[in-house]
Backbone bond lengths (Angstrom), bond angles and torsions (degrees), N, CA, C in turn:
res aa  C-N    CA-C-N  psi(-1)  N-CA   C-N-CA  omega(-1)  CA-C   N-CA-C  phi
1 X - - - 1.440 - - 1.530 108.70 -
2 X 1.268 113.52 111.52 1.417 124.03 164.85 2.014 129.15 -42.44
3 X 0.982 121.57 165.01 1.234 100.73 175.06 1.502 101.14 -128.73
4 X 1.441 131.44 137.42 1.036 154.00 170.83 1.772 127.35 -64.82
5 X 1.330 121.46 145.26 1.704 106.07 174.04 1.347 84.82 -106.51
6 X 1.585 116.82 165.37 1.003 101.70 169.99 1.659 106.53 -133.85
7 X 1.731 145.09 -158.94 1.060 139.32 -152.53 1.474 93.92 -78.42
8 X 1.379 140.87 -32.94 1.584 144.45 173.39 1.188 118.10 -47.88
9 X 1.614 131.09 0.11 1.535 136.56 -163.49 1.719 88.21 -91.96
10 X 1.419 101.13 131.90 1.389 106.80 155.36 1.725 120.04 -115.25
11 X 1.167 112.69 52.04 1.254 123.65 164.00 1.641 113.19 46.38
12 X 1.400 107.68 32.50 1.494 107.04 -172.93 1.337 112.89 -80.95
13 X 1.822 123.28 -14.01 1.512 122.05 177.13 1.039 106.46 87.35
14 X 1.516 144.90 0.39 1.730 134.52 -173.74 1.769 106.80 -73.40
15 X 1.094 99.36 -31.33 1.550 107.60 -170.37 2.120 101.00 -75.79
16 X 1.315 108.06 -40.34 1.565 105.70 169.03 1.268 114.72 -44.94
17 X 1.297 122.57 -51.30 1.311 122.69 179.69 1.249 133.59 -67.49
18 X 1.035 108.35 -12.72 1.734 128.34 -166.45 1.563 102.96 -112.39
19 X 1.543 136.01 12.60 1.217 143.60 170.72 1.456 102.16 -87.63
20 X 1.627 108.87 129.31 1.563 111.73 161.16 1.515 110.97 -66.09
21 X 1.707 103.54 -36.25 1.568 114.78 -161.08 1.147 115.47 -78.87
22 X 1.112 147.84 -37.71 0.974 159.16 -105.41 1.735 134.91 40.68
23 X 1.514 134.11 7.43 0.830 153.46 -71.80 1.762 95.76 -130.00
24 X 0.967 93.03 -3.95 1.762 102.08 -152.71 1.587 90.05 -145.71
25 X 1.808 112.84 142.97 1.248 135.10 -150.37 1.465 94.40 -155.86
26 X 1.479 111.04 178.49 1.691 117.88 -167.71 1.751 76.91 -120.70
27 X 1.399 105.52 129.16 1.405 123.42 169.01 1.494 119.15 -100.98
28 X 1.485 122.39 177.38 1.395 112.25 175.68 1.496 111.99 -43.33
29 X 1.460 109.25 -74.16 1.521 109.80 -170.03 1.443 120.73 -119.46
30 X 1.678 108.91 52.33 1.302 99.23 -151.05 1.944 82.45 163.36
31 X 1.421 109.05 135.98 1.492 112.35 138.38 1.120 131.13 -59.78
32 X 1.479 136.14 171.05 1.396 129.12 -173.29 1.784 94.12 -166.57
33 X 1.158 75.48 148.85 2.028 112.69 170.96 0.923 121.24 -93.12
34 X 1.331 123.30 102.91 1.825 116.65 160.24 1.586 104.78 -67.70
35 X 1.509 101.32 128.53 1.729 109.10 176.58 1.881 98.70 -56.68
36 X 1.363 89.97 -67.51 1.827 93.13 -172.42 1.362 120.19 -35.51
37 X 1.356 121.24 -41.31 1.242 110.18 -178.69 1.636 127.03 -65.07
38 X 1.957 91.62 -59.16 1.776 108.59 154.54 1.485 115.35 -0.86
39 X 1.311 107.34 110.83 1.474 116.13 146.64 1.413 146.09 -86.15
40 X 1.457 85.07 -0.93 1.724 111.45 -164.41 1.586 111.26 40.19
41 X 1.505 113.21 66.96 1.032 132.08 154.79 1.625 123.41 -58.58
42 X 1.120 100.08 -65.72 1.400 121.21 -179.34 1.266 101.08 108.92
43 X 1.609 143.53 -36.79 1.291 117.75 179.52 1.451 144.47 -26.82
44 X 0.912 126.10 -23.67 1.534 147.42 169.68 1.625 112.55 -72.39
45 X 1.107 97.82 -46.11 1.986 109.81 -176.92 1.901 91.06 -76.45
46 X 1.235 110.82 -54.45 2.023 97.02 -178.92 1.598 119.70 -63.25
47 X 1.580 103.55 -27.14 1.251 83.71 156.79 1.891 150.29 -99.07
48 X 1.375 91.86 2.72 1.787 95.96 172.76 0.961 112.60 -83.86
49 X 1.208 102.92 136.34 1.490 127.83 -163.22 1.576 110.43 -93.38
50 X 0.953 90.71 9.44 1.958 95.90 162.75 1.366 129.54 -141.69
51 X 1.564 105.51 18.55 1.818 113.91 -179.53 1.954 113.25 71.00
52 X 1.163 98.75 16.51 1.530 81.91 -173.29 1.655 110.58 -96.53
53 X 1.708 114.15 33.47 1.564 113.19 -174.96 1.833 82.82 -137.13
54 X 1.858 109.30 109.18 1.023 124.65 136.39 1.530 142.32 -125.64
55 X 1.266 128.92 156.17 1.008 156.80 169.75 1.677 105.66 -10.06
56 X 0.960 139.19 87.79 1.700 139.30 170.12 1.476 97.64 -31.22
């Protein structure tokens, strides 16, 4: 199961950095997750600092 950003992302980039995969990109209004890549690590979700990375 992939993990999702959701409308709460304020585009701050903490979660880019914290990808083993590379997995995650700067979207129109919002970062974004490629499912395929996703390992469902969770690293990305412990580090945003505002809850907006859950679990598909």
């Amino acid at each position: 199961m992939a993990y999702k950003i959701t409308d709460e992302c304020i585009s701050c980039g903490a979660c880019v950095e914290e990808c083993p995969v590379e997995a995650i990109s700067e979207g129109d209004d919002k970062y974004k997750i490629d499912p395929k890549l996703c390992t469902d690590c969770g690293a990305c979700a412990d580090a945003c600092p505002v809850e907006a990375i859950k679990p598909e």
